[in-house]
C-alpha positions as CSV (number, residue, x, y, z in Angstrom):
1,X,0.0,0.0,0.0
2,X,1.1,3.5,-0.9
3,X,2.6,5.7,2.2
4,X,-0.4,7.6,3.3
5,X,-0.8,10.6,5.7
6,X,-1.7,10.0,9.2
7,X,-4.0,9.8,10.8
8,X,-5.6,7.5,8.7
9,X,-8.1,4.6,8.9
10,X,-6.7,1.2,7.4
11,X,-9.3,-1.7,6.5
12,X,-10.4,-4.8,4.2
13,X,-13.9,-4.8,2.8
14,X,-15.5,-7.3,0.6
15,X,-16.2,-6.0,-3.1
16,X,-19.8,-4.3,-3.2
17,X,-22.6,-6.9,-4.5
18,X,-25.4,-5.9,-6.1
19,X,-27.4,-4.7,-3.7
20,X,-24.6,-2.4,-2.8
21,X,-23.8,-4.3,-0.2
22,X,-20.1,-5.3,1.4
23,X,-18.3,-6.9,4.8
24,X,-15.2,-4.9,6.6
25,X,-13.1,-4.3,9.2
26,X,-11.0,-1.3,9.8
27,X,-8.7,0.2,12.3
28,X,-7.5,3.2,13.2
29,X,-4.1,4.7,12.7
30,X,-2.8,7.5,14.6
31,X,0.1,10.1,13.6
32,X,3.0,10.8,15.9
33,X,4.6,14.1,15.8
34,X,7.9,14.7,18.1
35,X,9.5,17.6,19.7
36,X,12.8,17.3,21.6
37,X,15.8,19.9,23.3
38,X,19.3,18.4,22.9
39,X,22.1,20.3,24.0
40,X,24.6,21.6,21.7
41,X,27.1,20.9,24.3
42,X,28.5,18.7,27.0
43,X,31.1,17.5,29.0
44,X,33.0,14.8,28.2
45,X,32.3,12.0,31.5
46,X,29.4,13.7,32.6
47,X,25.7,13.1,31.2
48,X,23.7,14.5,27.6
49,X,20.0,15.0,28.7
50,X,17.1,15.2,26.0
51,X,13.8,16.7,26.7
52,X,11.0,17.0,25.4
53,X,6.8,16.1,23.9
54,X,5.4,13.4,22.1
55,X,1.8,13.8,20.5
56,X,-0.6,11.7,19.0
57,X,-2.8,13.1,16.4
58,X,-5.9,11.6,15.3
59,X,-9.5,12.6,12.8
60,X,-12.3,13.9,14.7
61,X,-15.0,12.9,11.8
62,X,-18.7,14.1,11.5
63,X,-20.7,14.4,8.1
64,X,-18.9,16.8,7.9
65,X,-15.1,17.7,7.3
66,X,-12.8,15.4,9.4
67,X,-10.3,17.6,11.3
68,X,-7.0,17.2,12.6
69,X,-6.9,16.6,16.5
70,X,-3.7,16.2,19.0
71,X,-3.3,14.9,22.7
72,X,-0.6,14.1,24.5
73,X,0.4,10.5,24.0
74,X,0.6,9.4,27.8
75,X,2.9,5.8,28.4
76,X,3.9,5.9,24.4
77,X,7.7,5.0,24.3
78,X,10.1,6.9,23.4
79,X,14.6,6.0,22.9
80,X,17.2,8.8,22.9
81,X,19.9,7.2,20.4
82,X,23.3,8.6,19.2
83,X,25.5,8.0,16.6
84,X,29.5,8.9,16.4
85,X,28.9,10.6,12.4
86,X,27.2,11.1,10.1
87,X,28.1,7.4,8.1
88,X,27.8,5.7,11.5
89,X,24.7,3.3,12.3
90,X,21.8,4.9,15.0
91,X,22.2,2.8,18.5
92,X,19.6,3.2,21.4
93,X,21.3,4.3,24.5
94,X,18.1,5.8,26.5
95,X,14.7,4.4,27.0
96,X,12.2,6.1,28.7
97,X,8.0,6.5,28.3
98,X,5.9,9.7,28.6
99,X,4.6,11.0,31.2
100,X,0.6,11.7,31.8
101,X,1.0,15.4,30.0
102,X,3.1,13.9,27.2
103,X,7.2,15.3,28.1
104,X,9.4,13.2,28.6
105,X,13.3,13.3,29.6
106,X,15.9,11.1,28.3
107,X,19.6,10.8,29.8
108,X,22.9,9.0,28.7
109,X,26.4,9.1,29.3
110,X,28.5,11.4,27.4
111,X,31.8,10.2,25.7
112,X,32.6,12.9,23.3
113,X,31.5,14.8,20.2
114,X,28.3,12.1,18.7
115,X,24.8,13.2,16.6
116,X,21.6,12.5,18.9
117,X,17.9,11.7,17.4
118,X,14.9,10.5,19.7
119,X,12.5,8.0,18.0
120,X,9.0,6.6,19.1
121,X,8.8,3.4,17.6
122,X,5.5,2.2,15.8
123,X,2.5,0.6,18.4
124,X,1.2,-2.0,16.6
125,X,-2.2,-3.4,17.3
126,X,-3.2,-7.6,17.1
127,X,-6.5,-8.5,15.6
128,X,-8.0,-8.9,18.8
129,X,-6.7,-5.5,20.1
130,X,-8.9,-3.1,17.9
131,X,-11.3,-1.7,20.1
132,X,-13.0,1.6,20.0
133,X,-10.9,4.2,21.2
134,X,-7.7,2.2,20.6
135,X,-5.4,3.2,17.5
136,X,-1.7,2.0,16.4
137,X,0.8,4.7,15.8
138,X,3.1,5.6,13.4
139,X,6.7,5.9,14.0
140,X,8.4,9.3,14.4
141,X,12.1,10.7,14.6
142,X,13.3,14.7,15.3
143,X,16.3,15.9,13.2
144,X,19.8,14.9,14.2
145,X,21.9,17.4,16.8
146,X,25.2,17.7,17.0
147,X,26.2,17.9,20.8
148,X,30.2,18.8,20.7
149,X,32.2,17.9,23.7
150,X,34.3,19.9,26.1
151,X,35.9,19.0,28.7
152,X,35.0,21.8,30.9
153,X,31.6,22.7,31.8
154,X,29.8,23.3,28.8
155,X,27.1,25.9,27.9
156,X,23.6,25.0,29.4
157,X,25.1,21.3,30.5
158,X,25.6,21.0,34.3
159,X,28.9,18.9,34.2
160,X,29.9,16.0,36.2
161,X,30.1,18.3,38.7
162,X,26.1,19.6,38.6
163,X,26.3,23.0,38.1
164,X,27.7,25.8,36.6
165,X,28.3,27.8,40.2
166,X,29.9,27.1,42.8
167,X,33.9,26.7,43.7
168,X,35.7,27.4,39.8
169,X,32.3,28.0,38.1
170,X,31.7,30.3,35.5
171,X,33.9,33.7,34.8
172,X,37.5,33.9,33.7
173,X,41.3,36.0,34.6
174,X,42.8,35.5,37.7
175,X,42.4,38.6,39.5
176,X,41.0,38.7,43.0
177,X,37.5,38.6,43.9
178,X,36.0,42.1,44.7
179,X,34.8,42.1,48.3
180,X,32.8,44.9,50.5
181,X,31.6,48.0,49.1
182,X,33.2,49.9,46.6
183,X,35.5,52.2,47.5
184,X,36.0,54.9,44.9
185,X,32.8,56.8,45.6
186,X,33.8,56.9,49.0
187,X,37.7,58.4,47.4
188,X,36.0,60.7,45.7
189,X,33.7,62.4,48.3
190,X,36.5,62.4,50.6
191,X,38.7,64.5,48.4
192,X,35.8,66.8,48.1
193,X,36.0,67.0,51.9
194,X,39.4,67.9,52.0
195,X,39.0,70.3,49.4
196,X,35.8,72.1,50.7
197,X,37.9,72.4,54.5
198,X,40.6,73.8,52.9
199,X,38.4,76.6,50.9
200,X,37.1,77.5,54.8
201,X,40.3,77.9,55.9
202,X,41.3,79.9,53.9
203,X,38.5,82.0,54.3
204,X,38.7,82.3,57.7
205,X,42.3,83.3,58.1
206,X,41.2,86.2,55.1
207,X,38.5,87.4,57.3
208,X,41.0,87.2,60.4
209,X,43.3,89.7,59.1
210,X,43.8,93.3,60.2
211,X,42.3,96.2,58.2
212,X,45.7,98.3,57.4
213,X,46.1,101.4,59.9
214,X,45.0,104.9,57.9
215,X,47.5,107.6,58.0
């Protein structure tokens, strides 16, 4: 059968008779649609975390048009997998299933530079499993990401460590840390002071000194 879009219905019927008449069975298939964060960066021995939403959409049919719903796919599986380039083969190295609003989070350990895709495999339904308000699902992958690795701690990854604070975290140079209150306004006011009681005292010994006697 021809790819089709999703969400679709997929059944046998029996070729019409001439009353117009026909036997079938049909199921429903619903569409999976994916959305994931991967860091761009991590550290080399610590841990790559993927988060992110998986969705099942399905046909809301009347007599009229039938449109496009989504809900969150709660318990659908989903696998974090890396590969070391782009001619290497994918390999699952996190499993993980939604949660009840759909996210889920996905973590593995980090070895250096690899591409990282999350899949949700297809959910195939048995004869005996097609029931109203049951529907397989189609499988679904994001786009590769690159996550390069450093071996300090990298931008938006916690480390090994956990965390980008803390004892060597974050800033560069090697200057002293700045401590207290800063002391050049306080400089500069005091100069003024010094300034301003000079001013006065000259002003007083000015107004201190004798008038010259008139001859």
């Amino acid at each position: 059968m021809p790819p089709r879009r999703t969400p679709v219905d997929v059944g046998l019927r029996t070729a019409p008779n001439g009353w117009y008449g026909y036997t079938g069975v049909s199921a429903p298939v619903a569409g999976t649609r994916l959305t994931v964060t991967i860091p761009r960066q991590a550290t080399i021995g610590g841990t790559v975390t993927a988060t992110g939403r998986v969705v099942r959409t399905g046909r809301l049919c009347d007599r009229g048009p039938c449109p496009t719903v989504e809900e969150d796919d709660a318990g659908r599986e989903v696998r974090l997998q890396e590969r070391a380039g782009a001619t290497a083969g994918w390999r699952t190295v996190a499993t993980a299933k939604a949660g009840r609003d759909g996210t889920y989070t996905l973590g593995a350990p980090f070895a250096g530079t690899r591409d990282y895709r999350v899949v949700a495999p297809v959910v195939a339904l048995a004869p005996g499993q097609v029931v109203p308000g049951r529907a397989a699902r189609t499988y679904a992958e994001t786009a590769a990401t690159t996550t390069t690795g450093v071996t300090g701690a990298a931008d938006g990854d916690s480390g090994p460590g956990g965390g980008l604070s803390g004892p060597g975290g974050g800033g560069s140079g090697g200057g002293l840390p700045i401590t207290g209150v800063p002391a050049l306004p306080f400089s500069l006011a005091g100069g003024l002071l010094v300034a301003l009681g000079a001013a006065l005292l000259l002003t007083g010994r000015r107004r201190r000194r004798p008038a010259p006697a008139v001859k």
